[in-house]
N, C-alpha and C positions, 0 to 999 in steps of 0.2 A: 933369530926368532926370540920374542920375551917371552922369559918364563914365569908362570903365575907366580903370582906375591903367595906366602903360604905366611898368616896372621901367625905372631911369637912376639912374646915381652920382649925378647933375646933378641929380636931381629934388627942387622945395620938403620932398617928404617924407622923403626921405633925410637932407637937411641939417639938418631939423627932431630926425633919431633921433641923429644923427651930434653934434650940439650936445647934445643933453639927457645923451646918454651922456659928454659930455666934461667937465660938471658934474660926474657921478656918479664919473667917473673918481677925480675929486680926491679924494672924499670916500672910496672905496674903497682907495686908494693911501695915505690916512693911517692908516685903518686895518688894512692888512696890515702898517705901518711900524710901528703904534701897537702889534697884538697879539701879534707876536715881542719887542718890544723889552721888555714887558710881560709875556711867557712867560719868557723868560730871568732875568728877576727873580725870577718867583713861582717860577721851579724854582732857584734860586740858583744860577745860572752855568753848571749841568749840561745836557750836550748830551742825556740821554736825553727829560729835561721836554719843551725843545723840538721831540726827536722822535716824539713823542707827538702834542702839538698838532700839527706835520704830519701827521702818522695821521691824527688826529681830523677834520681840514680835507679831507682830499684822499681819504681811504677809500670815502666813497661814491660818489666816481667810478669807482671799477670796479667796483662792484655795482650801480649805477643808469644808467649808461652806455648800456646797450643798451637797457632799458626807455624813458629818457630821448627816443632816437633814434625809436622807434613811436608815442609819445607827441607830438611833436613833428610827427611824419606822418596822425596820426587824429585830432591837432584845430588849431584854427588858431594856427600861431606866436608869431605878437602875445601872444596870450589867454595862451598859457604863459609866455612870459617875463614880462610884465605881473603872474602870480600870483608867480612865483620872485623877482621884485624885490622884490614885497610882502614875501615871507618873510625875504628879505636884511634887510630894513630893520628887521623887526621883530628881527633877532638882534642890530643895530648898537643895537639900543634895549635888549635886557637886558642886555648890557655897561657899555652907557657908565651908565646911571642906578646901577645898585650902585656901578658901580666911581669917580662923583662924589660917591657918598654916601659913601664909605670903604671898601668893603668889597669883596674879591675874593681868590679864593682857585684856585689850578692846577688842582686838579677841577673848578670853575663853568668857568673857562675852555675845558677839553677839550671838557666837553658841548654849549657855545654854539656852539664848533668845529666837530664835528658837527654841530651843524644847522645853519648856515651852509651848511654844505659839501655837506648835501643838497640844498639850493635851489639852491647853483649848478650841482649836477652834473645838475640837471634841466635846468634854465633852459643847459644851453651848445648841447644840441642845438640847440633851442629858435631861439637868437640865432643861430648858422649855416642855419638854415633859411631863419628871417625875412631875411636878408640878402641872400639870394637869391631871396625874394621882391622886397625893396627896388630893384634892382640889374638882377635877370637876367644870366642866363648871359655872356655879352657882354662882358659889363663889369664882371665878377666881381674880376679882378685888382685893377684900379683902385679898387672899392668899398672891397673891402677893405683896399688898401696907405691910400685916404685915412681909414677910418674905424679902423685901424690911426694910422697919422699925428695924427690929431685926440686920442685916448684920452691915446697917450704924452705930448703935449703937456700934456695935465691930468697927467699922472703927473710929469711934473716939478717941481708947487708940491709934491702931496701928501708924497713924503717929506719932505721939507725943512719943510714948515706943519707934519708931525707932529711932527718933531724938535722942533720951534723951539715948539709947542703943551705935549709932554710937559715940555720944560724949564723952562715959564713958570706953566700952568698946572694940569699935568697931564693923565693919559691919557683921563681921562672924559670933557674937551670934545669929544676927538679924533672918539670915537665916535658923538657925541651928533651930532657935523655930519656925520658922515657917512649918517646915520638923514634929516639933513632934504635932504639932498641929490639922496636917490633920488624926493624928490617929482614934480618934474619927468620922470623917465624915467618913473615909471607913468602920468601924466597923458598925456604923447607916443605914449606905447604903447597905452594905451584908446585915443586919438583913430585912429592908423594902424590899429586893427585892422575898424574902422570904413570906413575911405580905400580899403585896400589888397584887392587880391587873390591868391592863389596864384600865381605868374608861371609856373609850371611842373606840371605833372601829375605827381601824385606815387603808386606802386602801397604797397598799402600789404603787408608781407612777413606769411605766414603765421605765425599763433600756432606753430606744433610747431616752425619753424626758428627761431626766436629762444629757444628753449627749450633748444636744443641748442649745446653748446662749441663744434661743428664747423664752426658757420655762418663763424668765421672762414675756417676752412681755404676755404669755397666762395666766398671774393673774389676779385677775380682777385690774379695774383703780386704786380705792382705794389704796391698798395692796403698786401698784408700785408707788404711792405719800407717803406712808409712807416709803418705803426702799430711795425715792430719799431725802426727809426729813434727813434719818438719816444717809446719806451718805452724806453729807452737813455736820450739826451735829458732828456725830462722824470721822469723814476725816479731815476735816481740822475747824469746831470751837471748839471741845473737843480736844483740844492737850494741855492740861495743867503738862503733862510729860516733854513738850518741855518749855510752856512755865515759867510754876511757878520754875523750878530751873533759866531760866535764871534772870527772875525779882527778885527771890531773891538776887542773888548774882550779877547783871551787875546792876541792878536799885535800890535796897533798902540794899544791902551790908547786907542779913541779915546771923545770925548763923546756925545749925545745926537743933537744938530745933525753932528757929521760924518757920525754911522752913519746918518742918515736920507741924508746926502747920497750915499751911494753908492746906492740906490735912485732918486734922481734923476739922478745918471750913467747908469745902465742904461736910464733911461727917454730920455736925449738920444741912447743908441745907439742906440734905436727908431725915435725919430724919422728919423733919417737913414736907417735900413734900410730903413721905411717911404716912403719919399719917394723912394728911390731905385725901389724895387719898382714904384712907382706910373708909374714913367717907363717901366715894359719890359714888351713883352708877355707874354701867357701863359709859363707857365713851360713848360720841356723834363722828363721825366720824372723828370731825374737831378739837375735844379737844387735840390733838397733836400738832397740827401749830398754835394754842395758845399758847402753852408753849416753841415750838419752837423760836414763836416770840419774847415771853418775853427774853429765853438765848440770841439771839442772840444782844439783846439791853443791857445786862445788861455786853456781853461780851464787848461791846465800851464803856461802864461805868468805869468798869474798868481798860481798859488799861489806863486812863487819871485820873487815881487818884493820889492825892501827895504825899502821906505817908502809909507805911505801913497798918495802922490801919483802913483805909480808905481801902483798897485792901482787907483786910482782912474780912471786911462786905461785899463788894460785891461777895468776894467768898462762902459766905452763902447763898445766892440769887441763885447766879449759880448751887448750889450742890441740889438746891430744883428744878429747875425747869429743869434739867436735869431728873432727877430722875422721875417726873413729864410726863416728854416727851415720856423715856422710857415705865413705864410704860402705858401707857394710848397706847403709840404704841403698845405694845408687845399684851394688853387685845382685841386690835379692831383686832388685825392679829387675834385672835385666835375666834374673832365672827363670822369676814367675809369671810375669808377662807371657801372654798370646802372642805368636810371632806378629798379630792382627792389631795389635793393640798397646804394642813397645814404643812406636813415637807417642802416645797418646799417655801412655802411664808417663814416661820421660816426661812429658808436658806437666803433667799433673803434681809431680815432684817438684820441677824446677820454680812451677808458678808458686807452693804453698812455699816453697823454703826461700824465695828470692822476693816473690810479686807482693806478698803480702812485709814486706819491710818497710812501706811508707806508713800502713797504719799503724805499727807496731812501733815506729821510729813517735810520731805524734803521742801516743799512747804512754809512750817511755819519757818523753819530755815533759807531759803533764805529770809524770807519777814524780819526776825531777824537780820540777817545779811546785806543785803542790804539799808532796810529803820531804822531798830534800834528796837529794844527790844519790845515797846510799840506797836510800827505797825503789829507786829504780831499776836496781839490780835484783834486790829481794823479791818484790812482788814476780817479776817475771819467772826468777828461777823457780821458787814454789809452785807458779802454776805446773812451770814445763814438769818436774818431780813428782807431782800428783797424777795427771795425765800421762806420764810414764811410766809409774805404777801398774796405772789404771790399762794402757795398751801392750805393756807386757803379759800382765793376765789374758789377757785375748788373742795374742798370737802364740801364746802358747798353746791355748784347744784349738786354733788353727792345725796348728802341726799334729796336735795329739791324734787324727786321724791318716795321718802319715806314718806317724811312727808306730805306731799298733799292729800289732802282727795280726794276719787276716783269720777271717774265722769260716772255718769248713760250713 
């Protein structure tokens, strides 16, 4: 007879999802490294190319976001990320085989972009759901700060293997390992969905309100300070697709092997943000637009650095307190959410912080283009710092009727 799965960070099947993902890490982190570095050539130097291929990569997360989120609610977890990996894999495979044969051109590119970028925007509900099934409420924090900690740890080789890969042998291997990579997570994934069970009761939201704009407005306030946070954030201060190829190559002239290496700096700020998260309980309402605040300072830090080396520490700061932000946003959605309305806040999250990166990538390119390299980074981090400011005051008289002791 089987016996129920009982959700734990600690559990054989956790560390089983946690490992298989931290293979596929590598193999995903070469090639985000591999297809900027690779877009930038095929649109010859030009920041609109590469803001395109962000469009292309990150658009269907705001159009597939909410669907993503019901989808993720009306059938079992596992089984969709399991298909959405499948599809990843199969895009890391029409890439790399042209592009080993010889051939690849910035329109194939866009397209493959695109559909990549549908798989993942299905498949992210998908993998916050399943999480919580792995995990349970409880131990939500911890899940995620170790399975955060594990990924970034693979994200360390991958830029740096891609670099050190495109220099030697080019960009096709890149892709091609990344294709075999995801073996192991679909294989992990069929088995747990088998293992596992729903750890929590899930309603699932009516067809006519997922239809409607306004289902945001009906979150609660909290919820939509944190989706406008991370649409801020991820929209236009997280464009480091856009802008770490151009600083490499327009501002510091560097090689292959260094620019990949600033992708593995952000990936050792993770680490430590992650590791740190993991040691603290649940987060407080407002511990978001603290770390909010901190990226968005440390993004004007950086753009006004003189040398390499100096860019290069601040992008460890950035990858921790990004990571930081994520987290601690993703664990409050998942406290304060209505058990009615937790696909639908997820939705709202993923869309502000992924969906809006096409117009945030165009926006970043003209600030590139028009004021120079360096302004790209300024203007946005100032915004996200002011509006971090500004929604840290507000979730703190959120709480303040929480934390109040009650009156006779």
């Amino acid at each position: 007879m089987r016996t129920r799965y009982r959700p734990s960070s600690r559990s054989p099947e956790f560390r089983w999802f946690v490992g298989a993902q931290a293979v596929s890490m590598i193999g995903n982190a070469m090639t985000n490294t591999a297809l900027y570095w690779l877009g930038i050539h095929l649109a010859h130097g030009h920041a609109l190319g590469l803001s395109v291929l962000a469009a292309a990569q990150f658009l269907p997360m705001l159009f597939l976001s909410r669907r993503a989120g019901l989808l993720a609610e009306q059938h079992r977890p596992g089984r969709v990320l399991a298909f959405t990996t499948m599809a990843e894999c199969a895009g890391a495979l029409a890439i790399g085989i042209p592009l080993a044969a010889g051939w690849m051109t910035i329109w194939y590119l866009w397209v493959l972009g695109f559909g990549i970028g549908c798989a993942q925007a299905l498949g992210q509900a998908a993998g916050q759901m399943f999480m919580l099934d792995l995990v349970g409420r409880a131990d939500l924090r911890r899940g995620a700060s170790v399975s955060s900690m594990v990924t970034g740890l693979s994200k360390i080789a991958g830029p740096g293997l891609a670099g050190f890969m495109i220099a030697t042998v080019g960009g096709g291997p890149v892709f091609l390992t990344d294709a075999a990579s995801f073996a192991g997570v679909i294989a992990i994934l069929l088995w747990l969905t088998q293992t596992t069970a729903p750890a929590t009761s899930r309603t699932e939201a009516p067809a006519t309100t997922a239809r409607r704009l306004r289902w945001v407005l009906q979150l609660p306030r909290g919820i939509q300070l944190v989706a406008a946070m991370a649409l801020l954030i991820g929209g236009f201060g997280y464009q480091f697709e856009i802008t770490n190829p151009l600083i490499a190559t327009r501002v510091f002239h560097l090689s292959a092997e260094a620019f990949g290496l600033l992708g593995t700096l952000m990936a050792i700020g993770g680490i430590a943000g992650s590791y740190y998260s993991s040691r603290r309980p649940n987060p407080r309402g407002s511990e978001f637009a603290v770390w909010s605040l901190v990226f968005g300072i440390a993004e004007c830090v950086a753009a006004v650095m003189p040398a390499p080396w100096a860019y290069e520490i601040v992008m460890v700061v950035i990858g921790a307190t990004i990571t930081l932000f994520a987290i601690t946003a993703t664990v409050y959605i998942r406290q304060a959410a209505p058990p009615a309305q937790l696909g639908q806040s997820l939705s709202a999250y993923n869309a502000a912080f992924i969906g809006f990166v096409p117009a945030g990538a165009f926006a970043v390119a003209a600030i590139a283009t028009l004021a120079g390299t360096r302004w790209a980074l300024i203007g946005p981090g100032l915004v996200v710092a002011i509006f971090a400011a500004a929604i840290l005051g507000l979730m703190r008289r959120i709480e303040e009727p929480r934390t109040r002791p009650g009156r006779a």
